[in-house]
C-alpha positions in Angstrom: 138.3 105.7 146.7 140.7 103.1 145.6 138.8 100.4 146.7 135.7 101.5 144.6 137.7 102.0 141.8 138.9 98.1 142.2 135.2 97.3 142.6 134.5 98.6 139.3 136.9 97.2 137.4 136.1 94.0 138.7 132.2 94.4 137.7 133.5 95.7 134.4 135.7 92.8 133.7 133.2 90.3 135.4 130.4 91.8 132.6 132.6 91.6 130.2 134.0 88.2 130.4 130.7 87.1 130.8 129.8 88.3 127.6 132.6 87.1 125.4 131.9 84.0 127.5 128.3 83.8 126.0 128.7 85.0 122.3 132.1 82.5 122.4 129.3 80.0 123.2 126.9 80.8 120.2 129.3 80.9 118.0 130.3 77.6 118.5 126.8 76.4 118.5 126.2 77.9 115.2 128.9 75.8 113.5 127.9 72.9 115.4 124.4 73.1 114.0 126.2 74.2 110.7 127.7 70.9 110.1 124.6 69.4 111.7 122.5 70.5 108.4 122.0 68.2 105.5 123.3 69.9 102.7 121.2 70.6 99.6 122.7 68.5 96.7 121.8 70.2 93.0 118.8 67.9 91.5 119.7 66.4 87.8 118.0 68.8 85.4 116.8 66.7 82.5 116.7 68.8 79.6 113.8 67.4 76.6 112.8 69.8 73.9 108.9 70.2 73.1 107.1 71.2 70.0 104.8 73.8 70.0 101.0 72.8 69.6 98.5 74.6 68.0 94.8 74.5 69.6 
């Protein structure tokens, strides 16, 4: 009975190493690709006042 209890922990811990293993992974690869991005830089907004014109 020990033994299978062993076994199962092992799985467990095997799964779940696994896992952190992969979202460790896409985490990094998101901010990787983050800084990969060209960032947006505000456009100049010229500001020119019009008249109104009357049809």
């Amino acid at each position: 009975m020990a033994g299978l209890l062993d076994l199962l922990m092992l799985i467990c811990a095997a799964a779940g190493a696994m896992g952190f293993g992969i979202l460790a992974a896409y985490a990094i690869l998101r901010v990787g690709f983050a800084f990969l991005r060209p960032r947006q830089r505000p456009a100049p907004v010229k500001a020119e006042p019009e008249t109104a014109r009357i049809a």
